[in-house]
ROVEXTI-128607 format. One record per residue (C-alpha): residue in one letter; x, y, z. Coordinates in steps of 0.05 Angstrom, whole numbers, plus 32768, in hexadecimal, padded with zeros to 4 digits. Example, Ala and Ser with C-alpha at 12.3 -4.5 7.8 and 13.67 -1.06 7.14 Angstrom:
2
A80F67FA6809C S81117FEB808F 
# end
This chain:
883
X82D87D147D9B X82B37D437D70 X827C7D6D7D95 X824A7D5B7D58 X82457D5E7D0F X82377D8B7CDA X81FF7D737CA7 X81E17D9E7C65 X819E7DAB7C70 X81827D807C39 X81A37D467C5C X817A7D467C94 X814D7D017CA6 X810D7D0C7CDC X813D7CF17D10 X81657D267D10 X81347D537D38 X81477D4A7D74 X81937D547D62 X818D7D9A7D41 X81BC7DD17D69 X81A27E127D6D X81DD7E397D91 X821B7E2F7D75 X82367E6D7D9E X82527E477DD1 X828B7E197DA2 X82D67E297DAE X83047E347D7D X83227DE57D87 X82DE7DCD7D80 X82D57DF37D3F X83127DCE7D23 X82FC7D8B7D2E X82AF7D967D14 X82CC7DB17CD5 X82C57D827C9E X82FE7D7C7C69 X830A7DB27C38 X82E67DEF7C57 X82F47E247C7A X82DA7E3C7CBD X82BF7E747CA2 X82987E587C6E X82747E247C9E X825E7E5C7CCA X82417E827C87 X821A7E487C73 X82077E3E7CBC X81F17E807CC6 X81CD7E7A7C7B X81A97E3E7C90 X81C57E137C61 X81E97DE77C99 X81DE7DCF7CE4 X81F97DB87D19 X81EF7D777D2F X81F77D5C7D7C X81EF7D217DA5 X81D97D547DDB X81C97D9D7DC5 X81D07DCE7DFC X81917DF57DD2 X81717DC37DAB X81437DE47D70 X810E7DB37D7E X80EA7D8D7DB3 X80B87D627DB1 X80837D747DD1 X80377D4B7DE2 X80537D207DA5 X80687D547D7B X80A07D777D61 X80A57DC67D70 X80D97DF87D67 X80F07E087DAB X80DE7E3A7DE8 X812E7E3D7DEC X814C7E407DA8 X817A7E717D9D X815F7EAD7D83 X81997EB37D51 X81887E737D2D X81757E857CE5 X81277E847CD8 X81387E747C91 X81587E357CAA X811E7E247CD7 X80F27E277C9D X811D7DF77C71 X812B7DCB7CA4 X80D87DC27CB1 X80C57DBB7C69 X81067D8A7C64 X80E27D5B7C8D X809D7D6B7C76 X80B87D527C32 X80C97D137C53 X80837D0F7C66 X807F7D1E7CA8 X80367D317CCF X80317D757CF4 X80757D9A7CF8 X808F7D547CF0 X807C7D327D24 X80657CE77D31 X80247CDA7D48 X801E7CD97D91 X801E7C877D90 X80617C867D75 X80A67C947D8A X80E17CB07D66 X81157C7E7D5F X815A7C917D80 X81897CBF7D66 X81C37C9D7D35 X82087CA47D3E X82227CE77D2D X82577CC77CF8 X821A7CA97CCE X82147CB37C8A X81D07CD97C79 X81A87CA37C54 X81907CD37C1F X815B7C967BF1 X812C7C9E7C2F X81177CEA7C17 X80DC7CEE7BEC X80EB7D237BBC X80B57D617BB5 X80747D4D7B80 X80617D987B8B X80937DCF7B92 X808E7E017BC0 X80617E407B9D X80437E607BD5 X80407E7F7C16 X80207E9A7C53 X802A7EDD7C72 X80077F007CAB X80247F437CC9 X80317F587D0C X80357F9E7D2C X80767FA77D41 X80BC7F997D27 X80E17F607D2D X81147F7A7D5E X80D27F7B7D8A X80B47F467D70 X80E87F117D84 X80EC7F2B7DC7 X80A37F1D7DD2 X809B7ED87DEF X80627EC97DC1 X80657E817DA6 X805E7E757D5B X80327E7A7D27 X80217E427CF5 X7FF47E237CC4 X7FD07DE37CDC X7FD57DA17CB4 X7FB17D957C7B X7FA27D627C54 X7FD97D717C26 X800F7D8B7C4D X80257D887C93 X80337DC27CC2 X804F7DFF7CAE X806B7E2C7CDA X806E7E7C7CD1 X80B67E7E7CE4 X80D97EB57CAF X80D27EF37CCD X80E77F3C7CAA X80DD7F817CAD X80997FA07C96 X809E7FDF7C98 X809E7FF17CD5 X807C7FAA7CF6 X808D7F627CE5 X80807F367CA7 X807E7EED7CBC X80757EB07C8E X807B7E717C72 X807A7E517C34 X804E7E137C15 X80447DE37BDD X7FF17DEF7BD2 X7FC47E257BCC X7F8E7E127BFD X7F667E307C37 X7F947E227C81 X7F867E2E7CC5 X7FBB7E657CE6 X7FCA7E4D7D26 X7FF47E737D66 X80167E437D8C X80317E507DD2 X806E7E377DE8 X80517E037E08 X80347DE37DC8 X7FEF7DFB7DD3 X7FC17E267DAA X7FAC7E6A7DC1 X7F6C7E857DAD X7F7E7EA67D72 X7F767E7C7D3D X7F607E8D7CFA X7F337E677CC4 X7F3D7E5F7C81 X7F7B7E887C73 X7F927E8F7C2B X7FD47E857C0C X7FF07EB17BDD X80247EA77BA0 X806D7EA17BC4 X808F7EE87BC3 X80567F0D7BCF X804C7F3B7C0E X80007F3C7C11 X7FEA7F307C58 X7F9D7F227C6A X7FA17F147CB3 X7FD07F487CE5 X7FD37F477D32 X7FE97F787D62 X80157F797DA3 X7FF87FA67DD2 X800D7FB87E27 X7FC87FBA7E51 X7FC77FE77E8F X7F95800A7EB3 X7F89804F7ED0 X7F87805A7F15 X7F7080A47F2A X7FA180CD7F00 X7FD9809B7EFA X7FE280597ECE X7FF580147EEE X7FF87FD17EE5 X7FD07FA07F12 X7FEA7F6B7F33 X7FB17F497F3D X7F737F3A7F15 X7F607F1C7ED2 X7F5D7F447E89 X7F2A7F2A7E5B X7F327F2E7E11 X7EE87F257DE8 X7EDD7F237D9E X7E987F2E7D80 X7E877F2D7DD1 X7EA27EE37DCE X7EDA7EDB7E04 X7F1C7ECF7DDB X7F537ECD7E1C X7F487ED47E57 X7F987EE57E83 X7F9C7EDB7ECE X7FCD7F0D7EE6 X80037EF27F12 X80077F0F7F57 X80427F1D7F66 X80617F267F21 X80577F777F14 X80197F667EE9 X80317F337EB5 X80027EFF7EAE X7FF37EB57E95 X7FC77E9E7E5B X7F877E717E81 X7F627E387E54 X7F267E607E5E X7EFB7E617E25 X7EB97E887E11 X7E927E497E1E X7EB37E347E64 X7EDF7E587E98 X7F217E367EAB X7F517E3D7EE5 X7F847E157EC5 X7FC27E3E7E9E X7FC37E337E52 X800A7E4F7E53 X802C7E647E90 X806F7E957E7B X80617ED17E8B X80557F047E5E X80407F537E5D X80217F577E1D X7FE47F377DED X7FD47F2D7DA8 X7FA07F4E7D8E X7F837F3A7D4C X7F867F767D1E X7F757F5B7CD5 X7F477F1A7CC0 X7F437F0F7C74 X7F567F557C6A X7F227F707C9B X7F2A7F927CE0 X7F157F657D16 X7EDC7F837D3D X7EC37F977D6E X7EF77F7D7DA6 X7EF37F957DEF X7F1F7F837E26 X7F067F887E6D X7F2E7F877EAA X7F117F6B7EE7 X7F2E7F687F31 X7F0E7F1C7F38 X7F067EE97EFD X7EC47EEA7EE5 X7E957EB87EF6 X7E717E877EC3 X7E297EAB7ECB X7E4A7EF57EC6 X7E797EDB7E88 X7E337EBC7E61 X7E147EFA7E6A X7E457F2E7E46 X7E2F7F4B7E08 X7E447F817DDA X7E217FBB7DFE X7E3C7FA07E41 X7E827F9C7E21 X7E7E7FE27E0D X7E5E80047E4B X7E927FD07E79 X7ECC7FC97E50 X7F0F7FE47E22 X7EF47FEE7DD9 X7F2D7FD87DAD X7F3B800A7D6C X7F707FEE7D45 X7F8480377D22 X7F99805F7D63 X7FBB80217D7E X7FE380167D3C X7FF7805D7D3A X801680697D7E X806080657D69 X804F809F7D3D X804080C97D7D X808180F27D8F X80A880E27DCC X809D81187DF9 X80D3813B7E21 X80CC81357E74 X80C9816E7E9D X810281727EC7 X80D4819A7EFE X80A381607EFE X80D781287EDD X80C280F57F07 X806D81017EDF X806B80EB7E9E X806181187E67 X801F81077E58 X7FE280FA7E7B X7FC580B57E79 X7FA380A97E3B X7F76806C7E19 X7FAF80547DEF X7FFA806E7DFF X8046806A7DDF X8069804C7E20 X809D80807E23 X806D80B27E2C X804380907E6A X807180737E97 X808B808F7EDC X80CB809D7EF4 X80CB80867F3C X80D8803F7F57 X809C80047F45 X806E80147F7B X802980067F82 X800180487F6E X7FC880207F95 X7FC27FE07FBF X7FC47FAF7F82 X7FDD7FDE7F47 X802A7FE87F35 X803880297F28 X806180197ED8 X80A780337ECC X80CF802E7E94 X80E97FF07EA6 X80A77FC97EA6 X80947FED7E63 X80A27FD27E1C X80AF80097DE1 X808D80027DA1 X80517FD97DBF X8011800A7DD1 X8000800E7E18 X7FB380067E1E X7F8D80217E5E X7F5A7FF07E5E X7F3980017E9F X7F2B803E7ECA X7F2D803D7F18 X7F1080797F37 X7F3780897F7B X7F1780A17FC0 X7F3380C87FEC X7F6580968004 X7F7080767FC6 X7F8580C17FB4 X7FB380C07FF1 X7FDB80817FE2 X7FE1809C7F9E X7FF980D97FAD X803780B67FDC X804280837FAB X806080BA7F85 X809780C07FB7 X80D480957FC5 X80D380A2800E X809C80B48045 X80B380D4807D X809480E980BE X80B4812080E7 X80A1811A812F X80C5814C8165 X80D3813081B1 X8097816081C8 X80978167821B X806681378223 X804180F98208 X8006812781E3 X802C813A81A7 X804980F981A3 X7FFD80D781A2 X7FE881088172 X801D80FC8147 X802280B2814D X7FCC80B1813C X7FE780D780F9 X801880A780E8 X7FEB806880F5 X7FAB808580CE X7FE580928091 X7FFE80518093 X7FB480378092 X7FB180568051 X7FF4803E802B X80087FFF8004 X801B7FCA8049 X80617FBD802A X806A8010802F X809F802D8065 X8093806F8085 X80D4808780A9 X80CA80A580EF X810180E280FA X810981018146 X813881418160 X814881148191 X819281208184 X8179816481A3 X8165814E81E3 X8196813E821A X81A181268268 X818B816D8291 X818D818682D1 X815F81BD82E2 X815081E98326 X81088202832D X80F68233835C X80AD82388367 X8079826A8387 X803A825E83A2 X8001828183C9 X7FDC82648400 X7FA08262841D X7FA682898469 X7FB8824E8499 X7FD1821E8463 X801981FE8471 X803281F1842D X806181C3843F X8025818F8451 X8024818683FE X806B818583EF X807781418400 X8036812A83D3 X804E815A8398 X808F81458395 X806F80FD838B X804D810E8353 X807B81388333 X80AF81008336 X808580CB8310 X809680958336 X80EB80B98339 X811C80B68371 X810F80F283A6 X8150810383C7 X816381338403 X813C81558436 X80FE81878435 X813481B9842E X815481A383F1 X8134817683C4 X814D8151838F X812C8129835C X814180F98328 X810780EE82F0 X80FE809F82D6 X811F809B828A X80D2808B827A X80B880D5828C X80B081048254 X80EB8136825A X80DD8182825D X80E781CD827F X80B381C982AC X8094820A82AD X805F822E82D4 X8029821182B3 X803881C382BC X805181D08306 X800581FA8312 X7FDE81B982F8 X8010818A8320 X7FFE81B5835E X7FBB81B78357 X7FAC816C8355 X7FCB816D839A X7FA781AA83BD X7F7A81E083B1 X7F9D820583E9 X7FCA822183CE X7FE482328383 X80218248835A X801C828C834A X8063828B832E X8092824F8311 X80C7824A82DE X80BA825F828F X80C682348258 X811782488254 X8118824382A6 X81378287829D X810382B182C6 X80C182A482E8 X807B82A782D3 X803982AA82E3 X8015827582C4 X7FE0827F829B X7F9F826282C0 X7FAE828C8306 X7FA982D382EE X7F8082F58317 X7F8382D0834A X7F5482D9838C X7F9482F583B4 X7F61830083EF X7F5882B683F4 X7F9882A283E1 X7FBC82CF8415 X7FF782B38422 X803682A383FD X807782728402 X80A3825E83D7 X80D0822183D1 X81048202839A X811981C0838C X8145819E8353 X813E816B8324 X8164814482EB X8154810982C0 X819180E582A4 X817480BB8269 X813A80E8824F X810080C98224 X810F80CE81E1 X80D380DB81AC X80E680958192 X80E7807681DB X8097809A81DB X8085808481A0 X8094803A81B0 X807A804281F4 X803A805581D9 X803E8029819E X80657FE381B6 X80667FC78173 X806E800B813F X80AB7FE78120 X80897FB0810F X80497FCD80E7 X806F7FF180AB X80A1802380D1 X80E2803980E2 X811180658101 X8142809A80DB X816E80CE80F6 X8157811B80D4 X81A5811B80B4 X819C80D7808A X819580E4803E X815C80D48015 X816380C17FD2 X812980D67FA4 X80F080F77FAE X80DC80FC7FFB X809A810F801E X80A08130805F X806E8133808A X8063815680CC X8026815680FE X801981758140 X8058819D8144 X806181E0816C X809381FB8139 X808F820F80F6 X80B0822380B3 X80CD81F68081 X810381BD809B X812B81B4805C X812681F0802D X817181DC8010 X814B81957FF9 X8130819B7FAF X811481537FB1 X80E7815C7FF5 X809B816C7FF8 X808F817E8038 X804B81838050 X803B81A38097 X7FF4819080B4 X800381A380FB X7FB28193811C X7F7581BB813B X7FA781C38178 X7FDE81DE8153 X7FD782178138 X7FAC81F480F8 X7FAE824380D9 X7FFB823880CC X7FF881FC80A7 X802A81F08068 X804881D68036 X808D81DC8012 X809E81B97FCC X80E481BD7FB8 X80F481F57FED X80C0821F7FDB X807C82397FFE X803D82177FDA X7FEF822A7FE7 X7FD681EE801D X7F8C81C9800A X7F5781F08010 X7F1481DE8038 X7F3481BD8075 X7F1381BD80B3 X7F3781E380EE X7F1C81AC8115 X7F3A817880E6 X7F5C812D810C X7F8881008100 X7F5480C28106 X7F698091813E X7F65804B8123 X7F38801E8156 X7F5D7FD68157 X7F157FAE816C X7F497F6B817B X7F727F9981A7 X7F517F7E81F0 X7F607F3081CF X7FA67F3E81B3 X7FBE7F6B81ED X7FFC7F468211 X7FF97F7C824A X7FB57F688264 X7FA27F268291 X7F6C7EF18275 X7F3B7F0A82A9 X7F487F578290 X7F497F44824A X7F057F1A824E X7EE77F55828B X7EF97F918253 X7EDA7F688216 X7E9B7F59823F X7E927FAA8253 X7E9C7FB88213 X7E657FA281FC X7E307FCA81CD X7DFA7FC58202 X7E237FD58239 X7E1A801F8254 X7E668032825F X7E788075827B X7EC3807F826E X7EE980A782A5 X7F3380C482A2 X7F50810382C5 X7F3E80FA830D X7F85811C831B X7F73815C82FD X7F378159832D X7F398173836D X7F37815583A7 X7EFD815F83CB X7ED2815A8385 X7EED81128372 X7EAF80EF839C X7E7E81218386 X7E928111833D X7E8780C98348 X7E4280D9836F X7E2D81048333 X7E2F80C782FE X7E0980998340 X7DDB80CC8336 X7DD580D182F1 X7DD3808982E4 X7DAF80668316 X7D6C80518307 X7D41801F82D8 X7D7B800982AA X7D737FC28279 X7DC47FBC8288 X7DEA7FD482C3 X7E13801C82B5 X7E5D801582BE X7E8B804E82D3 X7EC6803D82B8 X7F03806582D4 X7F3E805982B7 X7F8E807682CE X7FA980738313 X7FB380B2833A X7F7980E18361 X7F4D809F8362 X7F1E80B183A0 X7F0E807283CE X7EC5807083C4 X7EAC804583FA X7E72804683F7 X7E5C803883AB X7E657FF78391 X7EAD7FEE8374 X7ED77FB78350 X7F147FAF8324 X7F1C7FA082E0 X7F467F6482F3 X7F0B7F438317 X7EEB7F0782FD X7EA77F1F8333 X7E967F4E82F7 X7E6F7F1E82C6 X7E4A7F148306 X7E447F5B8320 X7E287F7082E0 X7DE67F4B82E1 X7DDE7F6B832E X7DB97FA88346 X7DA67FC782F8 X7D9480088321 X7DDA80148342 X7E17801D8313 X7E507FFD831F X7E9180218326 X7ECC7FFE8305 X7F17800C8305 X7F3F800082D5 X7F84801F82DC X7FB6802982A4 X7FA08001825C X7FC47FFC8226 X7FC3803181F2 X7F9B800A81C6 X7F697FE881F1 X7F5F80368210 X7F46804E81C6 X7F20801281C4 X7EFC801E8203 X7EEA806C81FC X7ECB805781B5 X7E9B802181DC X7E8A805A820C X7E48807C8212 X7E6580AE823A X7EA880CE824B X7EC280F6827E X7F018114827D X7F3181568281 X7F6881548247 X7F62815D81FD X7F75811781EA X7F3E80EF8209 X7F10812481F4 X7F22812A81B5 X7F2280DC81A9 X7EDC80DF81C1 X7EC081158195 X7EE580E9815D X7EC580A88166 X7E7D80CD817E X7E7680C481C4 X7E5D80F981F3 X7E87811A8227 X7E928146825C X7ECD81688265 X7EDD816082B7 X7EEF81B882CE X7F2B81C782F9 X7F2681F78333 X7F4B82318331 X7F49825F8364 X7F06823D837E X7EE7824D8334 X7EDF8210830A X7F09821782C4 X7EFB81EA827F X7F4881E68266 X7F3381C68229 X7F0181EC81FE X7EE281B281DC X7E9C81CE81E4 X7E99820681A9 X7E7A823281D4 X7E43821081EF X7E2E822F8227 X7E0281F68240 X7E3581BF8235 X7E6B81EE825C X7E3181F38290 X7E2481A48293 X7E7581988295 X7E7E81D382D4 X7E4581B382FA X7E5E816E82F5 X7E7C816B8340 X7E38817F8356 X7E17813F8361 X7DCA815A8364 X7DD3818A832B X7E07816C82FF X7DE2812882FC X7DA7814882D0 X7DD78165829C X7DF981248296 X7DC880FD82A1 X7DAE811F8256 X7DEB811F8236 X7DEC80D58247 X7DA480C4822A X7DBF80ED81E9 X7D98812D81EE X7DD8815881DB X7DE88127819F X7DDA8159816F X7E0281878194 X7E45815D8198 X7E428146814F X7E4B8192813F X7E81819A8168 X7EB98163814A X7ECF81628101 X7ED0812580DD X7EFD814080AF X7F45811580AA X7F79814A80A6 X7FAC8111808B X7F7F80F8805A X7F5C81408042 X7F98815A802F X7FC48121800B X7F8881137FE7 X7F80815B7FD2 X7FCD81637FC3 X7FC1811E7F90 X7F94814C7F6E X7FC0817F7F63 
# end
């Protein structure tokens, strides 16, 4: 059975509509045969098909010309593209003549009576033949050709019903020079609406009133519109949104108003707003890229138009206040000439150096070839998609309809988003400091970036393996001092909670897998010793390379009248399964993997452009210099060496930001849920922490007894009694936090954290502080806890330093050496009264005045001077944007 029939064109009855194939692509040779009527040749039916002058008929048309739609008949959404416009046309005014209403539709009461057989005979009587012939026609032009034009999704244009003829729709389209001539042709010469019709069937907002016909054959064109691409500029770099509403006024009347899609790399819907009421609901909802702006009226240039871009739709009382002069302080002025002249702008050549940049800078109205980026579609900032060629159109103009000024982090994630990789190089340092400082970079960079953005961790911990190691050790003792009375407490400590094998003679010990894995050298063995026993101290101990002894640095010149005596004893060690940087990382960061990271090994290829990025790091020089697609940039921090910091593009040596602080951090990031979300901590903990950290709570934060000596650990604690008993509206807490060198302190008032007495205990004796512990917290909660401090008290550069960042006073506890009390970290500047207060500390009557200021915030001015609140991260990626 035939597939369908083949009718002439002037054949056609109203019921045919629905019948009318589109595609004929699709038909086999076979079929061919049988829909060929007698007498002709295949080749002549496809010329008069592809003329116009015939159709296809089909019971069921895989792409039917038509569809009815809300009652009437429109070409459709999904007709081939390849279906002759002539024929269109003929076929419409075919069944106008037959005295059809608009595009010849029933009204919407009616319905069309079923299709008839295909082997009917056309009943020709029932066609009214023409009173007036067809003398004119209807043109209007638009800006592009028709290559571009028909791969707009636009609609149609058409003349609305009048009283003497029925709809006509603008559906011959031909060159125009260089844009698009399309038109239609009509019986009377009479003022007509022009209408643009969605695909949908509804109107847009561009309709025009009266339009005039002119004689048929004539070219003259009164009303033009023009396709147009709207971005917007964000710092020095265009983008689309995805998110947000463009707004497109006439004579400061609100024309469209186009909901962009989220989720849909800034292509956006058509809403029913109107100037007189805003509308959620989508007029038409294809996506599209592009608008129609009206260029000609009557001959005229339409103006003034704006279009304004705006993050959140507009509400009814902003919309009814826009004028003219708010339209052109707030929004995009639209000037038809530079718009229509773009494609006569050359195509500039890229810069291989810099091919990924395009060749221009952003301008108000840009050719698309000479705008767009090479890289991947990224967002250039949360909420703006970096445009590539791919989401670019040629021949339409792109306008930058809005400007977005960037801050300092808007200027970082700009300057990364012009990378195809981030990378983070972080090296398996000998202990857990370089590792914190370094993981505190990471997390403040990722605070910064897009959240679907993945910064790759890579380690040299392919570099670090199972070890064995001998240390030999020297010491010198006080006169009557056995030494071996603290060899059985060092070796404790020094083991971490390891295996000790053998006999005082020959000791072995295996290190846990969790201890940081390193030489130990003089230095580390000197501290180790000393928060055993002031009696004696190592005067000599293994280098760095274990190859020779040294003395370490902190017992030169030592009182060898005191320290009269001297032993010496050697034990071994070995850890089988050292801690890589990666096992550190997720030690101090459980969950890194699952908050935009990953891991990489330093041999794994990158493809496109790659930021490297190193922080505290004791080496230094470039890591790649054979790489001509790496930046790398070198920040290194205020403990490391911040003089030598770098950077390397394509191998070579460039100048680093200027005007960044010595002093400059890598900001921690407080997590204020991290007590409530913690799954290390009990419910009692979790609900004792939240209550002490509390703004009205007077918290004194305590870490480092270990590095404190022995005998000074209960004066220390007496100094803050001191210092903070008295009239007080809340009870003071000494909070003392870690495990080892905690004294007893019997007689002061203690509890643990763990306690559910402490709601109690707080609302008890104001005057007395109370002294809780706290042991080990979670990273997290820690940083939490030093930033609701008034006060803290501790010996290493970490706590200190996350004090001076978040503004709390401290005092750094001293560590005797050779009976003379020693600040290791120089965190004061030089202030000779703050070094005072911090050395007098284990002196209960005199220490508890100096803190006892410092706690009531007389040296406030003093500690604000000290710390930097310059980020290093974020000073120099922003200044490297600028570049």
């Amino acid at each position: 059975m035939p597939i369908g029939k083949i009718v002439n064109v002037n054949e056609l009855m109203l019921h045919d509509a629905s019948s009318i194939e589109s595609d004929i692509s699709w038909i086999s040779d076979n079929e061919w045969l049988e829909l060929l009527p007698s007498g002709n040749s295949l080749s002549q039916i496809k010329y008069q098909l592809a003329a116009g002058e015939l159709v296809l008929l089909s019971s069921s048309p895989r792409n039917p010309l038509f569809v009815l739609s809300e009652g009437e008949w429109i070409t459709s959404a999904s007709a081939c593209m390849d279906f002759p416009i002539g024929a269109t046309t003929a076929i419409t005014q075919r069944f106008s003549s037959a005295g059809s209403s608009i595009l010849f539709g029933r009204g919407g009461s009616e319905s069309l009576p079923p299709s008839p057989p295909l082997d009917y005979k056309p009943d020709t009587s029932k066609v009214k033949e023409a009173v007036t012939p067809i003398s004119y026609q209807y043109n209007i032009e638009i800006a592009c050709t028709p290559q571009r034009l028909s791969a707009l999704s636009y609609g149609y244009f058409m003349l609305a019903k009048t009283y003497n003829e029925p709809v006509l729709a603008l559906s011959t389209a031909e060159a125009f020079g260089e844009h698009t001539l399309l038109s239609t042709l009509g019986r009377f010469d009479e003022a007509k609406r022009l209408q643009h019709i969605l695909a949908t069937g509804k109107s847009s907002q561009l309709s025009v009133q009266p339009v005039a016909m002119v004689p048929i054959g004539s070219q003259k064109v009164s009303e033009s519109f023009i396709p147009v691409q709207l971005v917007i500029q964000v710092g020095a770099r265009l983008g689309c949104p995805t998110k947000g509403f463009y707004y497109h006024f006439r004579h400061a009347d609100l024309i469209h108003e186009y909901q962009i899609v989220d989720g849909s790399k800034g292509y956006f819907n058509i809403t029913c707003s109107t100037a007189s009421m805003l509308s959620d609901e989508i007029r038409f909802s294809e996506l599209r890229g592009h608008i129609f702006l009206p260029w000609k009226v009557e001959g005229q240039a339409v103006a003034p138009q704006h279009i304004y871009y705006s993050q959140e739709k507009l509400t009814t009382e902003i919309l009814q206040s826009i004028d003219k002069n708010w339209l052109n302080d707030n929004a995009f002025i639209i000037e038809p000439a530079p718009i229509l002249a773009i494609n006569q702008q050359m195509v500039i050549a890229r810069n291989e150096a810099v091919k990924d940049k395009p060749p221009q800078p952003p301008q108000s109205v840009s050719r698309p070839e000479n705008v767009y980026y090479s890289y991947p579609n990224r967002d250039i900032l949360t909420g703006v998609l970096g445009i590539s060629e791919q989401t670019l159109m040629p021949e339409l103009a792109v306008l930058r309809v809005a400007e977005i000024s960037l801050d300092q982090a808007g200027k970082l994630a700009a300057f990364c988003a012009g990378f195809n990789n981030i990378v983070f190089f972080v090296p398996n340092s000998p202990n857990y400091g370089e590792q914190g400082i370094n993981l505190r970079a990471m997390l403040e960079l990722s605070s910064y970036l897009p959240s679907k953005q993945v910064i790759s961790i890579i380690t040299d911990d392919d570099d670090f393996k199972p070890f064995h190691q001998e240390v030999r050790v020297i010491l010198a003792v006080k006169e009557g001092h056995d030494v071996n009375n603290y060899l059985p407490e060092f070796y404790q400590v020094f083991a971490d909670g390891g295996i000790i094998e053998g006999d005082e003679d020959q000791v072995h010990i295996i290190i846990p897998d969790s201890t940081s894995a390193c030489f130990t050298n003089a230095d580390e063995l000197h501290e180790i010793f000393g928060t055993v026993t002031n009696d004696a101290i190592v005067i000599k101990g293994p280098s760095a390379d274990n190859e020779k002894l040294e003395v370490p640095a902190l017992v030169r010149g030592y009182d060898k009248e005191l320290y009269s005596q001297k032993s010496e004893f050697t034990f071994t060690f070995e850890q089988k399964a050292p801690l890589t940087a990666r096992g550190k990382l997720l030690k101090l960061c459980p969950n890194l993997l699952e908050t935009g990271f990953e891991f990489s090994n330093m041999s794994d290829p990158w493809e496109g452009k790659t930021l490297l990025l190193t922080g505290a790091r004791d080496s230094q020089g470039i890591m790649y210099p054979e790489l001509q697609n790496i930046t790398e940039v070198h920040m290194r921090d205020k403990d490391h060496q911040p003089e030598k910091r770098q950077i390397f593009i394509a191998g070579s040596e460039e100048t680093y930001p200027e005007n960044i602080e010595a002093k400059a951090i890598y900001r921690t990031l407080v997590n204020k849920a991290s007590i409530d979300t913690s799954t290390q901590l009990a419910p009692t903990t979790r609900s004792n922490l939240a209550l002490l950290a509390q703004e009205d709570i007077p918290l004194v934060y305590n870490y480092g007894f270990h590095q404190v000596s022995e005998e000074s650990r209960e004066e220390l604690v007496q100094t803050q009694i001191n210092a903070l008993s008295g009239k007080n509206r809340q009870r003071p807490i000494i909070f003392i936090v870690g495990d080892y060198g905690i004294p007893a302190i019997e007689q002061h008032e203690t509890i643990h954290i763990s306690d559910a007495e402490i709601p109690k205990k707080l609302s008890s004796d104001l005057n007395t502080p109370l002294i809780v512990f706290a042991g080990k917290l979670p990273a997290e909660v820690n940083n939490y806890m030093i930033s609701k401090s008034c006060l803290v008290l501790a010996e290493g550069k970490g706590t200190i330093s996350l004090a001076q960042e978040f503004g709390v006073a401290y005092i750094i506890l001293p560590q005797k050496i050779n009976d003379k009390l020693t600040l290791k970290t120089d965190y004061h500047d030089k202030s000779l009264l703050l070094e005072t207060i911090s050395k007098n500390i284990y002196q209960p009557d005199v220490g508890a005045k100096g803190m006892s200021d410092i706690f009531n915030g007389k040296h406030e001015v003093e500690f604000k001077q000290m710390s930097s609140k310059q980020s290093l991260i974020l000073e120099t990626l922003s200044q490297l944007y600028e570049r």
